[in-house]
C-alpha positions as CSV (number, residue, x, y, z in Angstrom):
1,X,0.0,0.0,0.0
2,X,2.7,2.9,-0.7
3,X,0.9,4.9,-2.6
4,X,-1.5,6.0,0.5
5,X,-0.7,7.0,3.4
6,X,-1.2,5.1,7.0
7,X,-5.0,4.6,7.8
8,X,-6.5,7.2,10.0
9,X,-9.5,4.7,11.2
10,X,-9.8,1.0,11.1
11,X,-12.1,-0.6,7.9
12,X,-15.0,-1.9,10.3
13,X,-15.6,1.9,11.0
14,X,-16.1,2.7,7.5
15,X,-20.0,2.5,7.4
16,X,-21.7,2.6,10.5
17,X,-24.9,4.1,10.3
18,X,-28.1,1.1,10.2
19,X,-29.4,3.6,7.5
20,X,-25.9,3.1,5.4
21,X,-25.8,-0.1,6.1
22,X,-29.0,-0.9,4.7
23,X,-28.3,1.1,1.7
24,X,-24.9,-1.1,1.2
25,X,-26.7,-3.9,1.7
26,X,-29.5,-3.2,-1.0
27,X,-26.7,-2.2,-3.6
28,X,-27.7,1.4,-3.1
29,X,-24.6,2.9,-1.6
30,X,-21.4,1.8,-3.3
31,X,-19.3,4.8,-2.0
32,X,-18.4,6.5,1.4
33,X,-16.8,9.6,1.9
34,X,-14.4,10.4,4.9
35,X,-12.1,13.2,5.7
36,X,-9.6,10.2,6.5
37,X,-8.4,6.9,4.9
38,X,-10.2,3.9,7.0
39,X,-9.3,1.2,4.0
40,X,-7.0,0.4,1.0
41,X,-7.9,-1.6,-2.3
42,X,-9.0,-4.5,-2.2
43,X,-9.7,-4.9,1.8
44,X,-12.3,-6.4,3.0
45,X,-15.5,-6.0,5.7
46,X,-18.9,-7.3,6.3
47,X,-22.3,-5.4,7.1
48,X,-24.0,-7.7,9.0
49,X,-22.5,-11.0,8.1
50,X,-22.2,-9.7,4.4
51,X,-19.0,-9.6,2.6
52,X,-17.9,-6.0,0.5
53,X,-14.4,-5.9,-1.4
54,X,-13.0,-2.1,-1.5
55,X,-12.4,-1.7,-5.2
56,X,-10.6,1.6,-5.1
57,X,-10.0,4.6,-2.8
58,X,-9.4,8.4,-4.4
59,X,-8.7,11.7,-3.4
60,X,-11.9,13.8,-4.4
61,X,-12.6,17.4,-4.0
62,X,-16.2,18.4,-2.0
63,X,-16.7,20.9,-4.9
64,X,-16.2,18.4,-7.4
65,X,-18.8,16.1,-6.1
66,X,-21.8,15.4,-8.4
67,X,-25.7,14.1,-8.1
68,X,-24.3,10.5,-9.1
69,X,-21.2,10.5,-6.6
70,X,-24.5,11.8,-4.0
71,X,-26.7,9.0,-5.3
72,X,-23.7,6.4,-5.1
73,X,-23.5,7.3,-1.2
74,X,-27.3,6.1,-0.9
75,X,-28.8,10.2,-1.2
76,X,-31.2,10.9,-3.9
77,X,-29.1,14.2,-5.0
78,X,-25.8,16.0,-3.9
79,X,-27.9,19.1,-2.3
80,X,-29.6,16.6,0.5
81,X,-26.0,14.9,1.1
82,X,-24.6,18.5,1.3
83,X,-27.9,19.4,3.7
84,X,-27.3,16.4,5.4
85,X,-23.7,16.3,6.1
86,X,-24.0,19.7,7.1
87,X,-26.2,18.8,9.9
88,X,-24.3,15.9,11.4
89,X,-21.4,18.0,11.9
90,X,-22.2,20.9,13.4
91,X,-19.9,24.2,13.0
92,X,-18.6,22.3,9.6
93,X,-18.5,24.6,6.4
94,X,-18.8,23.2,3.1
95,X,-15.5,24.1,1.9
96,X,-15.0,23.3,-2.1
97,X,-11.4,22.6,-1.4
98,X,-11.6,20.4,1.1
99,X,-10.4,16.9,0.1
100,X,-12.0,13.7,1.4
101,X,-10.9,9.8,0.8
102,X,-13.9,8.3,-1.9
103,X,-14.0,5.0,-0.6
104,X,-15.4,2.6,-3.5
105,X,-16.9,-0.9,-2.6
106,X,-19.0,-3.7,-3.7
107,X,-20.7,-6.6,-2.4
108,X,-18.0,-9.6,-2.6
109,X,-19.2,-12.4,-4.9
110,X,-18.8,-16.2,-3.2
């Protein structure tokens, strides 16, 4: 893993919300977003007993996020994840610059 840098959080922290979950687990959410890195390619972690496979992890900035990378987190658009985020972290601004870790993942085949 020496392109990225040491993880900030462990992998079973990734998605913790039941909401999330369920989404994950209905093939609805097949990204997270986090300020730090919590996995590398090709790691694994279950949602309730469920195997997911990290395909990829990127560098993204907030004010390049579209509706899709929104609807890919399990949000119908990027103006209620914005809304949203913006109301779980109170005193956050929604700073265009700002780089988070685009965690990609799908549900690993048997």
């Amino acid at each position: 893993m020496s392109d990225y840098p040491e993880k900030t959080c462990e992998i079973d922290r990734l998605i913790r919300h039941p909401k999330l979950v369920e989404a994950a687990l209905k093939g609805q959410k097949t990204e997270q977003r986090r300020d730090g890195l919590y996995a590398y390619p090709n790691e694994t972690f279950k949602l309730e007993g469920v195997p997911f496979v990290v395909t990829s992890v990127e560098r993204q900035r907030l004010g390049d996020m579209t509706d899709d990378d929104a609807r890919a987190e399990g949000y119908p658009d990027l103006a209620f994840y914005k809304n949203l985020i913006l109301k779980m972290h109170p005193g956050m601004t929604w700073d265009e610059d700002s780089l988070v870790w685009v965690h990609s993942f799908k549900r690993q085949q048997d």
